[in-house]
N, C-alpha and C positions, 0 to 999 in steps of 0.2 A: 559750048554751052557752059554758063558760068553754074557752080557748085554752090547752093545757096549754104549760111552757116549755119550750123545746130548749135542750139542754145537747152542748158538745163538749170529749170527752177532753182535761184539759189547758189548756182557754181559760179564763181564769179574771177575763178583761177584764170589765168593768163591761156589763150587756148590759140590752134591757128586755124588759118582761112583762107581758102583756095577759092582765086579767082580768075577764071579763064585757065591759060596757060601760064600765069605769073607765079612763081615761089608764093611756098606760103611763109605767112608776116605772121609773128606776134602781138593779136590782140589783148588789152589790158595788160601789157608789161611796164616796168619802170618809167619809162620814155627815158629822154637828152636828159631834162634836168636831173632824174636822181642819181642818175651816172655821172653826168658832170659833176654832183655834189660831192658823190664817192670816188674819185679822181681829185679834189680840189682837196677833198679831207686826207687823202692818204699823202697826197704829196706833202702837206702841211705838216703830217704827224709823223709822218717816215721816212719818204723820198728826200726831201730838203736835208732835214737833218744829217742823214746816211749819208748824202754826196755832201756837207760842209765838213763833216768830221773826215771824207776822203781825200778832200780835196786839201786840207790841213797836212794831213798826213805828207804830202807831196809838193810840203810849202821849199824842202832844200830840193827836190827832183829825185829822180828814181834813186841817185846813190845815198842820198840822205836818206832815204826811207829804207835802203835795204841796210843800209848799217844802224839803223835803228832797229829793225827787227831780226836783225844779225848777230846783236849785242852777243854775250856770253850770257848774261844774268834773260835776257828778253828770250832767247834760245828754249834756256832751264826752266823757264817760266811757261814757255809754250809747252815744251814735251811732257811733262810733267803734268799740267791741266788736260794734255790729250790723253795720256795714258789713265789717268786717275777717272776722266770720261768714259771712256770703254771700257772700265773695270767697273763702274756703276751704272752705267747703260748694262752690260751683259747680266750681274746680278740681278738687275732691278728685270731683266725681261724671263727671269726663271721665278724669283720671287713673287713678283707680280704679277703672273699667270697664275702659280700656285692658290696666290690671295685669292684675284677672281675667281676661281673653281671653288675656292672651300665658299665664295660669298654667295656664288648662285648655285650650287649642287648640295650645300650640310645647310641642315638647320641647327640651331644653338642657342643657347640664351644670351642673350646681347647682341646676335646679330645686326641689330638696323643701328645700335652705336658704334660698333665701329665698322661698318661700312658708312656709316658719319664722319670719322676722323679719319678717314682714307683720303678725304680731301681738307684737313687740318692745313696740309702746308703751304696749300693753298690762299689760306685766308691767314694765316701766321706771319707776320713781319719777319724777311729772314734775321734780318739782327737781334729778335728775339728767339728765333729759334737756334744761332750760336751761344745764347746767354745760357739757352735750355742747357745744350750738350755742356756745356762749361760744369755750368753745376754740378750735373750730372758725372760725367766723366775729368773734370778740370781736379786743380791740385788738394781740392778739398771737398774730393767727394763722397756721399753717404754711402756708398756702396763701395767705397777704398780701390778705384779704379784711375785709375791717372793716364791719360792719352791724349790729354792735351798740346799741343807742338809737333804734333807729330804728323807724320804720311798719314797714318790712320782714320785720325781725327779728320781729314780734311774726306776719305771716303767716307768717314761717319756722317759729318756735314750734309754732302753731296747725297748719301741714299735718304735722307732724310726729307728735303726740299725734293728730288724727285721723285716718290713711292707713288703718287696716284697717277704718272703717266701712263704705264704699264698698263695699272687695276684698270684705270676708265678707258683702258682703248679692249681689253681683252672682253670685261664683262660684259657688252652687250653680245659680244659674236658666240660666246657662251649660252648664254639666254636663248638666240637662235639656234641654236645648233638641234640635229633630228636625232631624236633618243630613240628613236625605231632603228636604227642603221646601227648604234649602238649595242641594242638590245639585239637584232637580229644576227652580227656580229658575235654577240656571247652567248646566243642560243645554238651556233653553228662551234663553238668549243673555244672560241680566242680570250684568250686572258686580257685581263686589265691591260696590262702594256700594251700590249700589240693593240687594242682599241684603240688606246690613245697616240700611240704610235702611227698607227695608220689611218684612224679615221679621222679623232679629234687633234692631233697636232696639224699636219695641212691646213686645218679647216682655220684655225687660232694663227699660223702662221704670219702673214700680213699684218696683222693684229699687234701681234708679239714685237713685229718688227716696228712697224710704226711707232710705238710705244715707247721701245727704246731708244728710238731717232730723236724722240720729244724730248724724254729722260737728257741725253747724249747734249744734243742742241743744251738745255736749261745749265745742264752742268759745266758748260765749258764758259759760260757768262755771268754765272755765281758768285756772289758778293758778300752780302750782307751775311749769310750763316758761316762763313770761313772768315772774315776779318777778326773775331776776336779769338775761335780755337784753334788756327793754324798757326798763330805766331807769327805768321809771314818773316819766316826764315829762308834766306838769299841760297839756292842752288841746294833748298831741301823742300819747305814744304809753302814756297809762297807759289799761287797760281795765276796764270796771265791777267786776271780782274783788280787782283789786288795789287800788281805787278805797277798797272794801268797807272793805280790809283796813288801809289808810293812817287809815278814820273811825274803826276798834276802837283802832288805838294811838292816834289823839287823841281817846277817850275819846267819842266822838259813834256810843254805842250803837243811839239810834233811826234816827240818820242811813242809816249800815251798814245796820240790817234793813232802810229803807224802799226803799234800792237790792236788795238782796239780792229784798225781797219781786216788786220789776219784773224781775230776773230769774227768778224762780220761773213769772211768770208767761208770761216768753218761752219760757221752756222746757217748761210747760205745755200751752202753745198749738200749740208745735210736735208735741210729741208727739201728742197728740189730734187733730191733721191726720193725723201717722203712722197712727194706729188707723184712721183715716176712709179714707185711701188703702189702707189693708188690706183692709177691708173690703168697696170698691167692686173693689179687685183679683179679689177671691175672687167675688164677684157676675161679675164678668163671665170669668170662666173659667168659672163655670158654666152 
């Protein structure tokens, strides 16, 4: 006996429908076309691209490309943009947990500006935002700070362009979180730490990490705010982007892609951890 389908005034959400012994279908969903469109659009803006800049990479064959990405100076370029990544990924996921707590637990005056300019660097041109630190901290700055050239400058750079990946992954799971468990926690004698320790760190965990996987990813493909404060100094403070970008003006095309392709694939890899941590997130709330 077939299952007739309930229908409610007004909901017009995608829902399904059992009939007979047949799986059930989703009614009102996308259909073929808007998938074929989103298939047709990705390939166009990302797939195609990705694999011509790969397939470039691998115009001498695999030893051409490993000795391109084997270089000495391509080497220093790479270790150097990883390491400076994990050192701004990890700040940025204590920082930026910290931020989100004071922006959703304190009130204060100014609050809703600068939880405004938490996503500043977002909409900031990075090559204006290395012109910022320049000023700022460059060889003529008001504040008689000079860090310009340097290793420093380029984590300056880096935590700058990533501050709101952290804030906007931790603040909402903050917002959620149960202040009764909390509360019943420190009416039973547990300090501040041990709360956050036990109750509210877990809970922020996935959170924190995501955050700085985004952070991590943004920072090892960074351009524009490191080309005028790093100097891009050979086997000190130049990074795999700018690295990139010094092989296209000397004309060492495959060189560029066969860097570019090792970061495609760091940033790959990180993300697809991202999904894996989402995924095992969601399994265990369930």
């Amino acid at each position: 006996m077939s299952t007739p389908a309930t229908t409610v005034a007004g909901d017009e959400s995608p829902r399904r429908v059992a009939r007979g012994g047949a799986a059930d279908r989703v009614v009102g969903g996308p259909g073929p076309l808007a998938l074929g469109l989103v298939v047709l659009w990705l390939g166009l803006i990302v797939l195609l691209p990705l694999a011509a800049v790969t397939t470039r990479s691998f115009d001498d064959g695999l030893d051409g490309f490993w000795t391109a990405v084997s270089s000495r100076q391509a080497v220093s370029a790479l270790q150097f943009t990883l390491i400076v990544s994990l050192i701004v990924a990890a700040v940025q996921a204590v920082m930026g947990t910290v931020i989100a707590w004071v922006l959703v637990r304190d009130e204060f005056p100014g609050k809703g500006f600068v939880n405004t300019i938490i996503d500043l660097p977002f909409a900031l041109p990075t090559i204006v935002a290395g012109l910022t630190l320049l000023a700022l901290y460059g060889p003529k700055s008001p504040i008689g700070v000079n860090v310009s050239f340097t290793q420093f400058s380029v984590v300056l750079a880096l935590l700058f362009v990533t501050l709101p990946f952290v804030v906007r992954s931790v603040q909402p799971v903050i917002i959620e979180l149960d202040r009764e468990m909390e509360q019943a926690a420190a009416s039973l004698g547990a300090t501040p730490v041990t709360i956050f320790r036990r109750i509210v760190l877990p809970n922020l965990g996935p959170a924190i990490l995501s955050g700085a996987a985004l952070a991590f990813a943004r920072a090892i493909g960074e351009f524009g705010s490191l080309i005028l404060i790093s100097g891009n100094v050979p086997f000190d403070t130049q990074v795999a982007s700018v690295f990139v970008f010094k092989q296209l003006e000397s004309d060492n095309l495959r060189g560029a892609a066969a860097v570019s392709v090792v970061l495609l694939a760091l940033s790959l890899i990180v993300l697809l951890g991202l999904r894996l941590l989402e995924r095992w997130s969601t399994r265990h709330e369930r």
